[in-house]
N, C-alpha and C positions, 0 to 999 in steps of 0.2 A: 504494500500500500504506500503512498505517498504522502506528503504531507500533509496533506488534507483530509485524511483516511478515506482515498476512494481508491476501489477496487483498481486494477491496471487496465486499460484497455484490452489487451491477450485476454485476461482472462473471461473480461464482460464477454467479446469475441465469442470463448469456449462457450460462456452458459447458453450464447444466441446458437450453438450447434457446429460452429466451425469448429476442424479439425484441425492437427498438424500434418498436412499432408509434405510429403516429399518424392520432386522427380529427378531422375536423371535424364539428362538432355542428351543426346549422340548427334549430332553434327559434324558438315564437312567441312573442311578446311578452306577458307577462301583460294588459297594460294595452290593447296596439294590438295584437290576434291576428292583422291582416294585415300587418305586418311582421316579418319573421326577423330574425334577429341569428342568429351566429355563434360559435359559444367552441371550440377548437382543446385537444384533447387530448393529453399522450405519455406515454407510462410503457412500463415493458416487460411482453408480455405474452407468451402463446402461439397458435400462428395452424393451427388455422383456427377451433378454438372463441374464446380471446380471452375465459377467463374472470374477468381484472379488468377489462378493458373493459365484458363486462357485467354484471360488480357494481357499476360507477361510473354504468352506465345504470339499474337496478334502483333505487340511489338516489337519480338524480337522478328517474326516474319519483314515485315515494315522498314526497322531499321538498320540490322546486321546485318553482315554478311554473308555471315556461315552460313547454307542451308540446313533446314533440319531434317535428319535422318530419322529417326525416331525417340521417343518419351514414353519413359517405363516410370509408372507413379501409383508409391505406397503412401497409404492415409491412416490415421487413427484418430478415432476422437478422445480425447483424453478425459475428459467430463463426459461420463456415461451413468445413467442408472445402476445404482445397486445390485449385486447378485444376491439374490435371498434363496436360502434352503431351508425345506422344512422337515423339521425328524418329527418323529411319532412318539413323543418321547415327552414325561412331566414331567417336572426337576420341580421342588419345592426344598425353600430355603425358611429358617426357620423363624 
């Protein structure tokens, strides 16, 4: 929290359903097109559209170089619901 005690931005983010998603980018080389290189993405987004994701690909299309060869992308949402289990079972305390 900050100095004002409010929550961080990230986190309000999580409660509204974004996730941490992370891609890997495989791209061609402006100069050597048969070689890829690699640039690794994270930010939090929402899955299964992932519309900052692909506002970050719209400009990297727009203004790099590189083309893009493909984008492999792992998400998690880190603020998720509770796992609850239930036993069949009565504990009394006294």
């Amino acid at each position: 929290m900050n100095a004002r005690n409010e929550p961080s931005p990230d986190f309000v983010r999580q409660l509204a359903g974004y996730g941490l998603t992370t891609a890997e980018i495989l791209y061609r080389m402006p100069d050597h097109p048969t070689f890829l290189q690699t640039y690794v993405w994270q930010d939090y987004d929402i899955a299964p559209d992932f519309p900052t994701l692909m506002k970050f690909l719209a400009f990297w299309r727009e203004k790099l170089d590189g083309p893009l060869h493909s984008v492999r992308i792992g998400h998690a949402r880190l603020i998720k619901p509770a796992e609850i289990r239930t036993f069949d079972a009565e504990f009394k305390l006294q």
